[in-house]
One Martini backbone bead per residue (centre of mass of N, CA, C, O) as a GRO file, in nm:
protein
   90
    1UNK     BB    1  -3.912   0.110  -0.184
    2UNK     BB    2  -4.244   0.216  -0.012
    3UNK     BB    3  -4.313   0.483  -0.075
    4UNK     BB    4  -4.565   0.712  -0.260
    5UNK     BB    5  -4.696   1.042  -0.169
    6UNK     BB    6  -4.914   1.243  -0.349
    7UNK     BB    7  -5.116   1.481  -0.368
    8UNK     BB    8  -5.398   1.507  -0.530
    9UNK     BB    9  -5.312   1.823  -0.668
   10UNK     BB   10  -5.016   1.725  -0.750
   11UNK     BB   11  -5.110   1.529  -1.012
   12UNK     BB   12  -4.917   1.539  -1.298
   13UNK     BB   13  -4.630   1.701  -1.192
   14UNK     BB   14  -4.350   1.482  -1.140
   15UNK     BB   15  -4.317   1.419  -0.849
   16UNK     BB   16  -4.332   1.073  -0.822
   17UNK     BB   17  -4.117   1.049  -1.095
   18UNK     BB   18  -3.871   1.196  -0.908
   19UNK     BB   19  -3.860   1.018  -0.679
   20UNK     BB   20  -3.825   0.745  -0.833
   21UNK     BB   21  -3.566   0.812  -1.010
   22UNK     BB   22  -3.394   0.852  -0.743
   23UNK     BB   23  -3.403   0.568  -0.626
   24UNK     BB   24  -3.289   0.438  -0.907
   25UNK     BB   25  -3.036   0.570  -0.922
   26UNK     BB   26  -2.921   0.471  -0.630
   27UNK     BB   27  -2.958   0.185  -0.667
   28UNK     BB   28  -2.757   0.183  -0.903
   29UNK     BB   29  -2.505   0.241  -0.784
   30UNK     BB   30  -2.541   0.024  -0.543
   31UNK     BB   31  -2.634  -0.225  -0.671
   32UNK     BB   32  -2.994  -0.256  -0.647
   33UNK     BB   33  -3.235  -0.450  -0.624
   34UNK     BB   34  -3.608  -0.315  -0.666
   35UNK     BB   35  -3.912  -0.409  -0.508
   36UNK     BB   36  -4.279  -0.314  -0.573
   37UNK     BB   37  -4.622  -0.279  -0.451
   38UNK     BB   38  -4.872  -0.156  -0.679
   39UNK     BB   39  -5.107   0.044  -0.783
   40UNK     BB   40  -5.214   0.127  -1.037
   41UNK     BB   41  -5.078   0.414  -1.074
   42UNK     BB   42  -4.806   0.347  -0.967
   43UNK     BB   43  -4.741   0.182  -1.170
   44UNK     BB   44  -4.716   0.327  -1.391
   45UNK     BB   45  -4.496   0.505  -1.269
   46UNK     BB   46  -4.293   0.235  -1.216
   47UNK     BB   47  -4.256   0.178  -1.575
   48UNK     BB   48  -4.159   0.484  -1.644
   49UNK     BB   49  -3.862   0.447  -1.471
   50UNK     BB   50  -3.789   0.089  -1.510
   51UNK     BB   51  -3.967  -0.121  -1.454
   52UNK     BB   52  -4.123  -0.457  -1.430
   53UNK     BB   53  -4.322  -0.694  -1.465
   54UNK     BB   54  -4.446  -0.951  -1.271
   55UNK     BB   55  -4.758  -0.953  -1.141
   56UNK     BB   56  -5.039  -0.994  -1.074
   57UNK     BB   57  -5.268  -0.955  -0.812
   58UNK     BB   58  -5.536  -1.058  -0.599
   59UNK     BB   59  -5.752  -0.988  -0.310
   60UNK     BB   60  -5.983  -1.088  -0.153
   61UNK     BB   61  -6.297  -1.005   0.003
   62UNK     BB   62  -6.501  -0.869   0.192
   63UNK     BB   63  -6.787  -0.766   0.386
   64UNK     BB   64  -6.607  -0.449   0.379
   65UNK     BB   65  -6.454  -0.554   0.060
   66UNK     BB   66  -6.568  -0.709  -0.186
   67UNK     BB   67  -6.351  -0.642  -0.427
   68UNK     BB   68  -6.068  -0.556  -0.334
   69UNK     BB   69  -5.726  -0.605  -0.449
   70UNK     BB   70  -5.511  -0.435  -0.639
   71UNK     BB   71  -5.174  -0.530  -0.796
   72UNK     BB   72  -4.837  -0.500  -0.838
   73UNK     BB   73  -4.545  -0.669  -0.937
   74UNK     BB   74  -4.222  -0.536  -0.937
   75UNK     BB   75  -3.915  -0.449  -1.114
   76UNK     BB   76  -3.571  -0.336  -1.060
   77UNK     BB   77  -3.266  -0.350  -1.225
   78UNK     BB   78  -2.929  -0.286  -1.157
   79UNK     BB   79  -2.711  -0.111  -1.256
   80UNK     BB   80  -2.394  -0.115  -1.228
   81UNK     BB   81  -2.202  -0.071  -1.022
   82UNK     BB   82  -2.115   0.274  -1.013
   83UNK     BB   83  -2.236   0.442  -1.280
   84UNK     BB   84  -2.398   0.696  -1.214
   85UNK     BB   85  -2.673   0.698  -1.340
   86UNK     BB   86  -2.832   0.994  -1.277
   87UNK     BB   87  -2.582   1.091  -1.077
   88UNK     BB   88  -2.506   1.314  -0.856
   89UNK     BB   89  -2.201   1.287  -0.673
   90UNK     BB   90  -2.008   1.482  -0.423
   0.00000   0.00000   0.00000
């Protein structure tokens, strides 16, 4: 997964955890393991999901962000190649 963006009006009806367990499925059947780097906010929903933390970032700020920016990077571990959890494939 790349990228999961819903307009915050929408936030907190699970349309970001539906997106992500959707990928969490596919990755499941093809047998992929599936890392991703992202924001607080993400972070927890990719926890949600069973993502696990693989550790913290925190890129340091410049003189137009002195704060700089943190990361969570986590991993989902996919399970047996093929066994359909959580997905129905006709």
């Amino acid at each position: 997964m790349e990228r999961i963006v819903v307009h915050p009006a929408y936030w907190r009806r699970g349309y970001g955890s539906t997106i992500a367990k959707w990928g969490v499925d596919l990755a499941d059947i093809d047998g992929v393991d599936q890392g991703v780097l992202a924001t607080s906010i993400g972070a927890d929903l990719f926890r949600n999901v069973g993502y696990r933390l693989i550790t913290d970032l925190h890129v340091e700020g410049d003189e137009r962000d002195p704060e700089g920016v943190t990361f969570a990077a986590l991993k989902h571990t996919a399970k047996a190649k093929g066994s359909g959890v959580g997905c129905n494939v006709i």
